[in-house]
C-alpha positions in Angstrom: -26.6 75.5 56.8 -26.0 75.5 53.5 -27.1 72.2 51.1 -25.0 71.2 48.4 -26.0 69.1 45.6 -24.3 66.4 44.4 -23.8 65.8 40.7 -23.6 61.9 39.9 -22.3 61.5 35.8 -23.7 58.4 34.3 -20.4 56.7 32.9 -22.9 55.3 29.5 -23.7 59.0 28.7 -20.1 60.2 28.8 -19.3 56.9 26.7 -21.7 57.6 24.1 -20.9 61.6 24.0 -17.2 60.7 23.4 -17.7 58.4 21.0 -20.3 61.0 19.3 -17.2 63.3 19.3 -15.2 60.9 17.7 -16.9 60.0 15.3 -17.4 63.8 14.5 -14.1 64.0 14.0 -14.1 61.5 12.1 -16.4 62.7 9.4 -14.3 65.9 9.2 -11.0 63.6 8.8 -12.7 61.8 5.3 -14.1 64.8 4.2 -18.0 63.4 4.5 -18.8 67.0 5.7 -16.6 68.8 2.7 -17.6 68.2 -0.4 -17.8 64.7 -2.5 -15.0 64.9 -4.5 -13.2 65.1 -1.2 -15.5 62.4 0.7 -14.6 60.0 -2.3 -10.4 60.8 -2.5 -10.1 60.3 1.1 -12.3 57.1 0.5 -10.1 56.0 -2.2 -7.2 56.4 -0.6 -8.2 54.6 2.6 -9.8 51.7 0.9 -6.7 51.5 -0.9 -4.1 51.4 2.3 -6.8 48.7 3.6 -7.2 46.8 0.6 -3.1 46.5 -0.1 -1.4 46.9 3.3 -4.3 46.0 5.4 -4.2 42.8 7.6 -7.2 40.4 7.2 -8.1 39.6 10.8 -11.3 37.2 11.6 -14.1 38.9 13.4 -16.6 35.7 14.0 -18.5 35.3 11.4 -16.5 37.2 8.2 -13.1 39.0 8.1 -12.1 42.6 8.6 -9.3 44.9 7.9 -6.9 46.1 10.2 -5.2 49.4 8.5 -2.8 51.8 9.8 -3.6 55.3 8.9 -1.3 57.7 10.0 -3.5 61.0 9.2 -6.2 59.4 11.6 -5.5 60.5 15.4 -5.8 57.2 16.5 -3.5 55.9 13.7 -5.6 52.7 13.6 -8.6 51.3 12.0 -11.0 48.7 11.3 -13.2 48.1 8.4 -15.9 45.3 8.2 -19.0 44.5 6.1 -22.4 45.1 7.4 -24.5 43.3 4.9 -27.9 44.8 6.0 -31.4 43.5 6.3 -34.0 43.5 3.9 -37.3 45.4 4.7 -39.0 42.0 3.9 -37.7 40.2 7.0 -39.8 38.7 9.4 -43.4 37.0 9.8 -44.7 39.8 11.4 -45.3 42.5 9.3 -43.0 44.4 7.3 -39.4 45.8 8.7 -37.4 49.1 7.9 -34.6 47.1 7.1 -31.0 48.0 6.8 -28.6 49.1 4.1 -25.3 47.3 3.4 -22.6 49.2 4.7 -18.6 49.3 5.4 -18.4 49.7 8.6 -15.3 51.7 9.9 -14.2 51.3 14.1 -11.7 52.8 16.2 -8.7 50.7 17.0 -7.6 47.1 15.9 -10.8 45.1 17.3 -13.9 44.2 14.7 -15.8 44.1 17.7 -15.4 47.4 19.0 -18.4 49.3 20.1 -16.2 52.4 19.1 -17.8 52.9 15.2 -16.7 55.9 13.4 -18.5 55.8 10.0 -21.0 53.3 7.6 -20.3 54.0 4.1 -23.3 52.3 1.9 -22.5 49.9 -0.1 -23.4 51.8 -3.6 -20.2 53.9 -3.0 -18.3 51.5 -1.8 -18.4 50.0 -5.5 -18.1 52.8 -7.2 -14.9 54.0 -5.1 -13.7 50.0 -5.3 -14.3 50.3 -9.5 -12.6 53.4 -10.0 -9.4 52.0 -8.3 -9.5 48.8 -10.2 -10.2 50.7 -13.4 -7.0 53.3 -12.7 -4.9 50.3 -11.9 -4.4 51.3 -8.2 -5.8 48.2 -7.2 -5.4 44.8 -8.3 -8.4 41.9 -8.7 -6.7 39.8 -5.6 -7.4 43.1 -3.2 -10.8 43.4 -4.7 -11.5 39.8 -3.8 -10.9 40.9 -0.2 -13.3 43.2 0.1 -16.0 41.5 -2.2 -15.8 37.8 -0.9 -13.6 37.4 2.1 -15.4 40.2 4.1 -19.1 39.3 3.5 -20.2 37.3 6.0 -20.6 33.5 4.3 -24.2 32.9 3.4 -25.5 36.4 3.8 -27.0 38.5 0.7 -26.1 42.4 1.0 -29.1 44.4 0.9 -29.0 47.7 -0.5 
């Protein structure tokens, strides 16, 4: 008699691992794992199909942007503001805290679990100046980014 085993795959664990493989690719696909002049073209570029053709879609409690990429396998994403935590927070003794970030998803839904990439917030200026300052983009995009996306009543932390 011979006894064979019986391999059971936990659906959470093949979940996560593709969405880790995802978001692999997706750090290839902005060039995060090239160099950073590459990392902050592809940046550019996408903040600027976001920021111009992007549609503004409320997520809850701030709005995001729906873009179409077509380099992106997927062809769509989602960009939203994480505005962080400070390490202060709390009565109980102090917190790590969490940097301000632009969060980037798979798909058209703020809310999906499916998160690609965070960007902190530091280059997320400096990419957003450099396209104002070359004329690329205009002040009434900026304002998307810089007060319709942060949550109301929340101070980024970064």
């Amino acid at each position: 008699m011979s006894t064979a085993t019986l391999e059971v795959r936990d659906p959470w664990t093949e979940l996560n691992h593709r969405i880790e493989q995802l978001a692999a690719r997706f750090e290839v696909h902005i060039g995060y794992t090239r160099s950073d002049p590459a990392y902050e073209q592809s940046l550019e570029r996408l903040l600027e199909m976001a920021l111009r053709d992007g549609k503004m879609v409320y997520n809850g409690e701030a709005n995001s942007i729906v873009v179409e990429d077509e380099t992106w396998e997927n062809r769509v994403l989602c960009l939203s503001v994480d505005p962080g935590r400070s390490s202060k927070l709390g009565h109980f003794g102090s917190y790590g805290g969490r940097e301000a970030s632009l969060i980037i998803r798979n798909g058209p839904h703020p809310n999906n679990v499916w998160m690609l990439f965070k960007v902190k917030w530091p280059m997320v200026i400096k990419v957003s100046n450099a396209l104002t300052k070359s004329g690329r983009l205009c002040r009434d995009d900026a304002y998307k980014l810089f007060v319709y996306m942060i949550p109301r009543g929340a101070h980024l932390a970064y």
